[in-house]
LOMAR-383725 format. One line per field, with one value per residue (C-alpha): residue in three letters; residue number from 0; x, y, z. Coordinates in steps of 0.05 Angstrom, whole numbers, always signed. Example, Ala and Ser with C-alpha at 12.3 -4.5 7.8 and 13.67 -1.06 7.14 Angstrom:
<rs>
aa: [ALA	SER]
i: [0	1]
x: [+246	+273]
y: [-90	-21]
z: [+156	+143]
</rs>
This chain:
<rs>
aa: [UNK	UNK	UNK	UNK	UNK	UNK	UNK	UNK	UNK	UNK	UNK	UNK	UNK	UNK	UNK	UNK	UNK	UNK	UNK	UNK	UNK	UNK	UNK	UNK	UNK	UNK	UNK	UNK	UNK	UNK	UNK	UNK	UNK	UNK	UNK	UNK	UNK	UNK	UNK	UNK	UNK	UNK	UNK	UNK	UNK	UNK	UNK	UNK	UNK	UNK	UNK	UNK	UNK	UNK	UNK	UNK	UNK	UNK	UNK	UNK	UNK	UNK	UNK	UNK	UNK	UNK	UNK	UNK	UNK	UNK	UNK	UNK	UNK	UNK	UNK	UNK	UNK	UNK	UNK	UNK	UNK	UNK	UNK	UNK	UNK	UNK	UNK	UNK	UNK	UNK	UNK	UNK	UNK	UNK	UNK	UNK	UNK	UNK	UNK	UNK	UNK	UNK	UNK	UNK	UNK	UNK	UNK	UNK	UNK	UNK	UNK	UNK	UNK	UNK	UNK	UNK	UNK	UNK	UNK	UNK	UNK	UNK	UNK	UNK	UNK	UNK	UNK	UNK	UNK	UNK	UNK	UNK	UNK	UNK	UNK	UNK	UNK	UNK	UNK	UNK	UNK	UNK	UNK	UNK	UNK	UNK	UNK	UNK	UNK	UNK	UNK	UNK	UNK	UNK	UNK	UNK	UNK	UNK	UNK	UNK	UNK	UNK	UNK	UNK	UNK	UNK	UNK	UNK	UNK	UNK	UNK	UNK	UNK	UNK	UNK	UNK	UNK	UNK	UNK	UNK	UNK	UNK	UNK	UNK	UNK	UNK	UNK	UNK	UNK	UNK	UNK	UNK	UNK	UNK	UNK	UNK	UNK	UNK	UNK	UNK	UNK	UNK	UNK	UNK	UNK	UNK	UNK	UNK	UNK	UNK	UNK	UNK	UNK	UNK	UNK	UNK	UNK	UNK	UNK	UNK	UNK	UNK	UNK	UNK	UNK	UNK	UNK	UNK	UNK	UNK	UNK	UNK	UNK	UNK	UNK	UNK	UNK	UNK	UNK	UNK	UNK	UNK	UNK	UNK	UNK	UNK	UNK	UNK	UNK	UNK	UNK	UNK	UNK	UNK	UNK	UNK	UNK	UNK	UNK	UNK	UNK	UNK	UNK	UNK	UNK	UNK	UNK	UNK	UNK	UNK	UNK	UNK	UNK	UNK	UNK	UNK	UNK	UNK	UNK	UNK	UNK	UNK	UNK	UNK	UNK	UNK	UNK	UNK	UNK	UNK	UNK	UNK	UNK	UNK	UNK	UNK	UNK	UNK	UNK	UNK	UNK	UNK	UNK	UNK	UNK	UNK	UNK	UNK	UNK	UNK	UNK	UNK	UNK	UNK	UNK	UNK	UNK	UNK	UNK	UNK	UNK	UNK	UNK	UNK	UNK	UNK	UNK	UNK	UNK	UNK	UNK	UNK	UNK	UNK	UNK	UNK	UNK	UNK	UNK	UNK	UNK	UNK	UNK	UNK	UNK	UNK	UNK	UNK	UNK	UNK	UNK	UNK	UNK]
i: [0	1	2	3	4	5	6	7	8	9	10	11	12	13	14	15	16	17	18	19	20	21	22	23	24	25	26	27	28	29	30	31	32	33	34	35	36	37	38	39	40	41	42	43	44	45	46	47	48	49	50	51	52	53	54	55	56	57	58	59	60	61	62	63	64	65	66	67	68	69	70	71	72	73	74	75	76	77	78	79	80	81	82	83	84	85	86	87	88	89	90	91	92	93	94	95	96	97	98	99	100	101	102	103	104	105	106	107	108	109	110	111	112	113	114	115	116	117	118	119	120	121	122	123	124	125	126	127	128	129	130	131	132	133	134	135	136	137	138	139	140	141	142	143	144	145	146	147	148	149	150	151	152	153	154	155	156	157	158	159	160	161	162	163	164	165	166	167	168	169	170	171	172	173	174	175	176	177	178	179	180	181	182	183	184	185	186	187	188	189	190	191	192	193	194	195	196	197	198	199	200	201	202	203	204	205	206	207	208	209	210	211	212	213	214	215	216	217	218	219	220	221	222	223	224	225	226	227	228	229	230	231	232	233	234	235	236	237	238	239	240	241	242	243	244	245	246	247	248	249	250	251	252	253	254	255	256	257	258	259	260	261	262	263	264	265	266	267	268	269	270	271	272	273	274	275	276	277	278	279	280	281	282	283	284	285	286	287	288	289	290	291	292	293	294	295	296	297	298	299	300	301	302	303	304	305	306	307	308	309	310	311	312	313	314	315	316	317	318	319	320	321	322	323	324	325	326	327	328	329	330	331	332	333	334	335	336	337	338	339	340	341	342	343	344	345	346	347	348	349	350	351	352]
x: [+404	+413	+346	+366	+423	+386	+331	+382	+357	+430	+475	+546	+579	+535	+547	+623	+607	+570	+592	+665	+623	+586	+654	+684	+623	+624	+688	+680	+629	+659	+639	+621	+687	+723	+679	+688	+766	+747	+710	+753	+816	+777	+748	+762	+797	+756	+698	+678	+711	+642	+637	+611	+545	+544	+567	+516	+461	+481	+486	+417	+391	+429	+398	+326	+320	+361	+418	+453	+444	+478	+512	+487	+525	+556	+577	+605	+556	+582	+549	+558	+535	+456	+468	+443	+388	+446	+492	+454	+415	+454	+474	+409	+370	+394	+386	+308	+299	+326	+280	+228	+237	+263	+189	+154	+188	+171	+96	+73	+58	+130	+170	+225	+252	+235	+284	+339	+337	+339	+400	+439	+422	+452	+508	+517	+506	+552	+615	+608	+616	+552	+522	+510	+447	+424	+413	+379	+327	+277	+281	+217	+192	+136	+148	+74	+39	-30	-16	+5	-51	-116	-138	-96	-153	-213	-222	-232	-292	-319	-323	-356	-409	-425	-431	-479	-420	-401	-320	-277	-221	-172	-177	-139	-168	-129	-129	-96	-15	-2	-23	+11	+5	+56	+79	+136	+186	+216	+186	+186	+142	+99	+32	+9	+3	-67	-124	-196	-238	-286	-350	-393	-438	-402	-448	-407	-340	-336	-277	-258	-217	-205	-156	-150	-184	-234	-280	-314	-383	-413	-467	-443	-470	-468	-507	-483	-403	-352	-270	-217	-191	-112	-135	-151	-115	-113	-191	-225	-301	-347	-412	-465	-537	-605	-611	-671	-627	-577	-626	-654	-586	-571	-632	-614	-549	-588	-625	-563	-526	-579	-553	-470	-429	-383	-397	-414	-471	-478	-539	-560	-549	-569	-508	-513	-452	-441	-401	-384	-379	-318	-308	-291	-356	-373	-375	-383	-336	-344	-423	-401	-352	-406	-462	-419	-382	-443	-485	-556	-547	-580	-571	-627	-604	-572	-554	-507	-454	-457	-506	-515	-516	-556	-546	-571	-516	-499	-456	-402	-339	-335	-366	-314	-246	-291	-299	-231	-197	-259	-228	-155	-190	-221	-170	-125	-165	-179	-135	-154	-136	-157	-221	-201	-271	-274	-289	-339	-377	-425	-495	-544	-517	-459	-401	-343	-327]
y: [-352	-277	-270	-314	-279	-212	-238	-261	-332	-361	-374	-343	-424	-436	-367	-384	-455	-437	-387	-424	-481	-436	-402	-473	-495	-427	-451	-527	-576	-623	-671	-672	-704	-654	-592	-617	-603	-541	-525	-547	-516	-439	-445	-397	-432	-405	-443	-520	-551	-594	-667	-708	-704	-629	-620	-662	-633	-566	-596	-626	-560	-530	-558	-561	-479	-479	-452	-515	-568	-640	-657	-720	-783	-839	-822	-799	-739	-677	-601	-540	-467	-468	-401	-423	-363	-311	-354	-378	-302	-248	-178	-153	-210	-197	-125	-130	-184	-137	-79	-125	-149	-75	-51	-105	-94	-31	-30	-89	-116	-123	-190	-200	-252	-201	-143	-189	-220	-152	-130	-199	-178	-105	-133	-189	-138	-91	-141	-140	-65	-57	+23	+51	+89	+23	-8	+57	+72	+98	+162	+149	+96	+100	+51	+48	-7	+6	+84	+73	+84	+71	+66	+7	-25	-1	-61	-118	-77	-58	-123	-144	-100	-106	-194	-168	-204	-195	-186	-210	-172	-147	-71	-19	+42	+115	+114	+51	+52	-7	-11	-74	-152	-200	-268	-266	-323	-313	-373	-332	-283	-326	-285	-257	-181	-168	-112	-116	-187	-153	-186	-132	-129	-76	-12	+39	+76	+145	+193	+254	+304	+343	+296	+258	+190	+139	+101	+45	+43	-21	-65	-104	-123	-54	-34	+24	+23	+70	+39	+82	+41	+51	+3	-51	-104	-184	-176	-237	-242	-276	-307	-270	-239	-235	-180	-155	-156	-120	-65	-61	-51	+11	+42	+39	+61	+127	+145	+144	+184	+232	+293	+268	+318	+274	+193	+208	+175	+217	+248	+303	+377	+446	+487	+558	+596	+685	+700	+775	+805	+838	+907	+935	+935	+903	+818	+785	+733	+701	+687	+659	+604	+587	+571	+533	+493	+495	+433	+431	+487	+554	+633	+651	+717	+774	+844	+890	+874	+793	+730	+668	+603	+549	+472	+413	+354	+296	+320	+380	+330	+342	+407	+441	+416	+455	+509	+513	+517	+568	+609	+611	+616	+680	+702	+699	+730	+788	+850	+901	+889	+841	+869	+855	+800	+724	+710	+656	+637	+600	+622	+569	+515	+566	+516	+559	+524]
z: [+63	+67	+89	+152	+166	+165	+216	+259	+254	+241	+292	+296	+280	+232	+195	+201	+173	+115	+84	+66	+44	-1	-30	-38	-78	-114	-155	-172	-147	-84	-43	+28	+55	+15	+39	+115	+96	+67	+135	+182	+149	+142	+207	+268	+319	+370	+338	+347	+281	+254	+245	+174	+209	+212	+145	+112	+150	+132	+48	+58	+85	+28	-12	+6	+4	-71	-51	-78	-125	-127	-190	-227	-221	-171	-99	-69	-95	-111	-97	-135	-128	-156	-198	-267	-264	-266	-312	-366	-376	-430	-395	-437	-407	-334	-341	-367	-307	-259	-282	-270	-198	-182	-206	-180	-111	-104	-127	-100	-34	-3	-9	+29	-23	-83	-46	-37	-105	-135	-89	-111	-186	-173	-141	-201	-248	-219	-214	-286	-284	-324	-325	-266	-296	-328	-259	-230	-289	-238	-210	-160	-131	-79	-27	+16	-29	-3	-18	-92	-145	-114	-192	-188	-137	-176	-215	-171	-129	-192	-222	-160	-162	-239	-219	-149	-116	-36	-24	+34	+52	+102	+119	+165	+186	+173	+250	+259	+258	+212	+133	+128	+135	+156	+172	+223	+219	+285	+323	+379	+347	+297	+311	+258	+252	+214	+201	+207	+163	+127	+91	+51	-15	-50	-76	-102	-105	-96	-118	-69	-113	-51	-20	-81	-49	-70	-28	-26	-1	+12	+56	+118	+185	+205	+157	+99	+117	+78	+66	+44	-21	+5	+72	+34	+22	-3	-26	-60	-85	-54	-72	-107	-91	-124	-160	-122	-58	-94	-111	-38	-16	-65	-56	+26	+3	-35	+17	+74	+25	-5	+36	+45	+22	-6	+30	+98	+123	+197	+220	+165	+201	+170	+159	+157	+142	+123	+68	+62	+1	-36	-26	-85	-133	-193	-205	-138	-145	-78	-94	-173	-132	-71	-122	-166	-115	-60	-88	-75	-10	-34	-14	+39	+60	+15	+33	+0	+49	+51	+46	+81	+53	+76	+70	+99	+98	+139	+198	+176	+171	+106	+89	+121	+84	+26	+71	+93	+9	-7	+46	+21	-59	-37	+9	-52	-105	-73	-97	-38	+38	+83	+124	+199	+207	+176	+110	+130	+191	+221	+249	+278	+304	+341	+304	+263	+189]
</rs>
């Protein structure tokens, strides 16, 4: 009911109508003749004062979404308040059930029905003047679902690819401005809002600490595709491949990826970029952090004042967040001035890290 009135889906006599009914019932159970005198006697009298017929329609309705309940016994039937959740808990039980909804709200895909029936908890919860710190035991709560814990995701892909199974699911791109799913109940508006339908043999998931993402590489139509993990959403497994097939598919996937950086699967470009050397002597700390951080790329130039450093990798998206944080790391550590040229640059293919 107070997810109707929210959406605006109630009208303005109907709100007036109900919600004496719903205080009336609140003390003793009645019956309808006796709740039509209850309307009709609380009513605005700028408002149509209902009929039987209205009344009953509005019990039935009542009724049907559990707001209500009818009482056992002859008729005329009587209707009470359907609160036994809240009544027949302890304050210890209520609490624990509100901690639950309150985490389950806030970490799971959002439910409308699962925020209001943690706000009429609180509100229960708080008429009985229970602890104000007992209802707010979390201090944060992250509230973009698909953002929360990619670990979280991990196991469903990886229990398909362990069974050789394919995966449906619904995805949205980084670039795309919705992250979400949902199921309007406006009639007016009953499209529904959705991502991308997505059919792929999953291959392998890949962790980038540099942004602190994992991905999901995988075999469609197109061919080797890449997924963030935090776009998808509502995925199922499929059925499952031979394990040959499965094999073919990695080994494609091996040799897309055999000179990504990190997952991209672009057109494999030879980076060359100068690093210049510290200038105060002794250990050459900006060589010890390129060839421990520079993967398989090697040093093909040297001179006392700097060296170049050559790499062959598909397309420089992602060679140059790396780039970019070996900059500021050196740029840091250094204990003398700033010399007035870049630490690191690009020679070649004229393109500046």
């Amino acid at each position: 009911m107070l997810f109707l009135f929210r959406a605006k889906s109630l009208k303005e006599s109907e709100s007036e109508r109900l919600s004496p009914l719903l205080a009336a019932m609140n003390d003793k159970p009645l019956t309808a003749m006796e709740l039509l005198d209850v309307c009709c006697s609380d009513l605005s009298a700028d408002l149509p004062v209902p009929d039987e017929k209205t009344v009953r329609s509005d019990l039935k309705y009542l009724e049907e979404v559990g707001v209500i309940r009818r009482e056992p016994g002859p008729r005329p039937y009587r209707y009470r308040i359907y609160n036994d959740l809240i009544q027949e808990l302890s304050h210890e039980e209520l609490l624990d059930l509100y901690d639950f909804v309150d985490v389950m709200a806030n970490t799971q895909v959002p439910s409308v029905q699962g925020y209001l029936l943690r706000d009429g908890l609180k509100k229960h919860l708080s008429r009985e003047q229970a602890d104000k710190q007992a209802l707010e035991p979390f201090l944060y709560k992250y509230h973009y679902y698909s953002r929360i814990l990619d670990e979280a995701h991990l196991f469903s892909p990886l229990h398909a690819i362990s069974g050789r199974r394919k995966v449906k699911f619904i995805y949205f791109s980084p670039k795309t401005e919705k992250s979400y799913t949902s199921k309007n109940t406006n009639p007016l508006f009953e499209r529904e809002a959705s991502g991308n339908q997505v059919a792929v043999l999953p291959l392998r998931i890949v962790y980038d600490h540099q942004y602190g993402r994992w991905y999901l590489l995988a075999h469609g139509r197109q061919g080797i595709t890449k997924f963030r993990m935090e776009g998808i959403t509502q995925l199922e497994e499929d059925e499952a491949v031979s394990e040959e097939q499965f094999l073919a598919r990695r080994r494609e996937l091996e040799d897309k990826t055999a000179t990504s950086w990190l997952v991209d699967t672009g057109v494999p470009v030879t980076v060359r970029a100068r690093f210049y050397n510290p200038d105060e002597p002794g250990r050459n700390f900006v060589k010890e952090r390129v060839l421990a951080q520079g993967q398989w790329g090697r040093i093909v130039e040297e001179d006392t004042e700097s060296f170049v450093y050559e790499i062959t990798v598909n397309g420089t998206t992602e060679i140059k967040p790396w780039s970019r944080e070996l900059r500021v790391q050196l740029r840091s550590a250094r204990t003398g001035p700033v010399p007035p040229r870049n630490d690191c640059g690009m020679e070649g293919d004229s393109r500046l890290l």
